[in-house]
N, C-alpha and C positions, 0 to 999 in steps of 0.2 A: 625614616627615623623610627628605632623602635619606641614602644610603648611606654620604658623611664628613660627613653632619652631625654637630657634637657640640654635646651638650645641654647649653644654657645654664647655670649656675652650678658647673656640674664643676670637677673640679679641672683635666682636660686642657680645658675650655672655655677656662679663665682662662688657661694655659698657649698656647695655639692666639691669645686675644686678644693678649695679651704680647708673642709674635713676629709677628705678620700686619703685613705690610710698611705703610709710611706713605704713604698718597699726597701728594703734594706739595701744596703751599696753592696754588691760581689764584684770578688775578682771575675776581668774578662768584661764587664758590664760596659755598653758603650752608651756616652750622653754628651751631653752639652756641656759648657762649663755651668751655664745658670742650673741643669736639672742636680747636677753633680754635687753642689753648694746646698742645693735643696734637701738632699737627703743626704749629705754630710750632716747638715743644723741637729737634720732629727733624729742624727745616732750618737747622743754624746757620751756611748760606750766604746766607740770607736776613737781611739785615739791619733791613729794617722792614716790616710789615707790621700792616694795620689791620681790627677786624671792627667793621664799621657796621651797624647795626640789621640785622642778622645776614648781613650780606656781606661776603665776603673783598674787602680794597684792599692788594694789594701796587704800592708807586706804583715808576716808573721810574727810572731813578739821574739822581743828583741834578746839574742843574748848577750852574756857579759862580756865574748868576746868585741862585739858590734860596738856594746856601751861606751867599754875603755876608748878603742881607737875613735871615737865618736868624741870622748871627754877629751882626748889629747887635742884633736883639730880643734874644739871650740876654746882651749885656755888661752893654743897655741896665738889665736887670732883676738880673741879677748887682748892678750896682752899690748899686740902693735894697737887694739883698736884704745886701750886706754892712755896709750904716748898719742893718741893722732883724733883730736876733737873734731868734728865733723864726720867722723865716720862711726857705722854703727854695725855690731854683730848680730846677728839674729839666730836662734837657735831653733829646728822646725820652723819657721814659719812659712804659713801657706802664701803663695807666689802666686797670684793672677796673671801667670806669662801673656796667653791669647786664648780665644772663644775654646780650644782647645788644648788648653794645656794649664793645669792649676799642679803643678808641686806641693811639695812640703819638705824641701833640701834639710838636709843634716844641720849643716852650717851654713849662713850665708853671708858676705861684707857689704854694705853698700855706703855710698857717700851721702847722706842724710839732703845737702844742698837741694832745692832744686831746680836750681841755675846750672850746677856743675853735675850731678848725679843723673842717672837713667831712671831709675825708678822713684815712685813717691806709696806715701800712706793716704789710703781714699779713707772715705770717712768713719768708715767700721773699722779701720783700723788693718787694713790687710794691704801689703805688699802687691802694688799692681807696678809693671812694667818689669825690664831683666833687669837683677841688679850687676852691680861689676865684678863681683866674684858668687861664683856657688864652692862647696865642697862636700863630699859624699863620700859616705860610705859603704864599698860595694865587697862583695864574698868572691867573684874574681870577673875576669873576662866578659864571662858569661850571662853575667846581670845588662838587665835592662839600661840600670845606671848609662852604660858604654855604649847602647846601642840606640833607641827611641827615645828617652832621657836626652842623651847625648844630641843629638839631632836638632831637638826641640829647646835646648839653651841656644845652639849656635844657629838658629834658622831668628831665634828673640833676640840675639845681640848681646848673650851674656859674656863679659870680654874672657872674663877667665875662670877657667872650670878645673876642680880639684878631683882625684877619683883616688882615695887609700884602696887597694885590692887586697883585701888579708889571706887570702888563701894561697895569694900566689906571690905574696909578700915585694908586691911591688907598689910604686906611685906613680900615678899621671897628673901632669900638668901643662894643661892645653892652653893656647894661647890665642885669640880669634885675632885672623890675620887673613886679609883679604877676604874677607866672609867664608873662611875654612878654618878646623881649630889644626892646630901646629902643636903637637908637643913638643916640651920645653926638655933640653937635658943640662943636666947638674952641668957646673963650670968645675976648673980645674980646681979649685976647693971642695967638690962635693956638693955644691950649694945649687939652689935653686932661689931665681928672682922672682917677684913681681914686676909684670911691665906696667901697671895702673898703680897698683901702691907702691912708692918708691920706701925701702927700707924692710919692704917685707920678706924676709927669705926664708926658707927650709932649708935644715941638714936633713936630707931626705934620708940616707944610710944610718941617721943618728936615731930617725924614729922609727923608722923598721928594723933596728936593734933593740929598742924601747930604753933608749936613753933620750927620755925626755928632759932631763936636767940641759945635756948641749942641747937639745934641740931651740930651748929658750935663750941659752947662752949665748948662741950663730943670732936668734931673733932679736935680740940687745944690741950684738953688734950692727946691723942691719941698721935698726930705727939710732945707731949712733953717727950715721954717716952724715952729709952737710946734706944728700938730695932730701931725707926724711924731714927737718923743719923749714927747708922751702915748698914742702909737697903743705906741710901743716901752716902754711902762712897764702898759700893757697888758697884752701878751705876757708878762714877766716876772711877772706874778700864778701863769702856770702853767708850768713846763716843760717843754721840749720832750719826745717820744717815748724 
């Protein structure tokens, strides 16, 4: 042991741990989820940042093309989420998936219950367990979103995963089905379902035309069907968190 070493569980150890400066979170960095959170806390110039199957993704600031289709997916889901009480939106927030893997999804749905729902709120207030829906925003293919991202929802049990592609003006919508996701394709309307929210659907061609007026439109008719206030009578069996 060198000369300032100090031994491990002391009191001046713990004291020496305490103050020892943070080094900053970089992309490529690999850690735990706890060291991860650690020096998340103490950059709160950092406004997002993500640990993927145990590597730091601090992504780039955001453009406005990023923002819009970011505002369209969360009104899109605001809205079913304000017809359907027990379920809640979240927008960014950090996900506690497992030891290795903390997100910070674009958008996310979950069922608030936690009799009926996958995940719950620990006491800080953070998103631990998969919830039933993610959705993301990705620049094509080629992003992580699709590939270690991807991996690490469907290996935690997130039932269903969104991925808007802007560059390549397409949408995925995966379906976790026999512990493999399945993309989902439009029905002979155009339309995409949900298989966990009943009532929730996409005109996926509607929003990659940026006719977001139908896209709400199709989402009205959806939560008007009879499966959407049996899915909301449902929820009411338990209350929320």
């Amino acid at each position: 042991m060198g000369a300032h070493a100090v031994p491990a569980g002391s009191e001046a150890g713990t004291v020496a741990a305490a103050t020892a400066p943070v080094i900053p979170l970089e992309n490529g960095d690999r850690f735990s989820r706890c060291e991860f959170e650690r020096r998340y806390l103490a950059r709160p110039d950092i406004k997002k940042a993500e640990l993927i199957e145990g590597v730091v993704h601090v992504p780039s600031p955001v453009r406005a093309t990023h923002a819009r289709k970011h505002s369209h997916l969360l009104a899109w889901l605001q809205v079913y989420s304000a017809a359907t009480p027990g379920v809640s939106v979240l927008d960014n927030a950090t996900v506690r998936l497992d030891l290795d893997n903390e997100p910070q999804p674009d958008v996310l749905m979950r069922i608030e219950s936690p009799a009926l729902g996958q995940s719950r709120l620990d006491a800080d207030d953070y998103v631990t367990g998969a919830p039933e829906l993610i959705a993301e925003v990705a620049a094509s293919s080629a992003a992580y979103d699709l590939h270690d991202k991807l991996h690490a929802y469907r290996r935690n049990g997130v039932r269903e995963y969104l991925v808007w592609r802007v560059y390549e003006r397409a949408f995925d919508w995966f379906v976790l089905t026999d512990d493999r996701y399945q993309p989902q394709a439009p029905d002979a309307a155009g339309m995409l379902h949900s298989r966990v929210f009943p009532g929730l659907r996409l005109a996926s061609k509607s929003l990659l035309d940026g006719d977001f007026a139908a896209v709400l439109s199709e989402l009205n008719k959806g939560i008007d069907t009879p499966t959407h206030p049996a899915f909301v009578a449902t929820l009411r069996t338990d209350g929320p968190e």
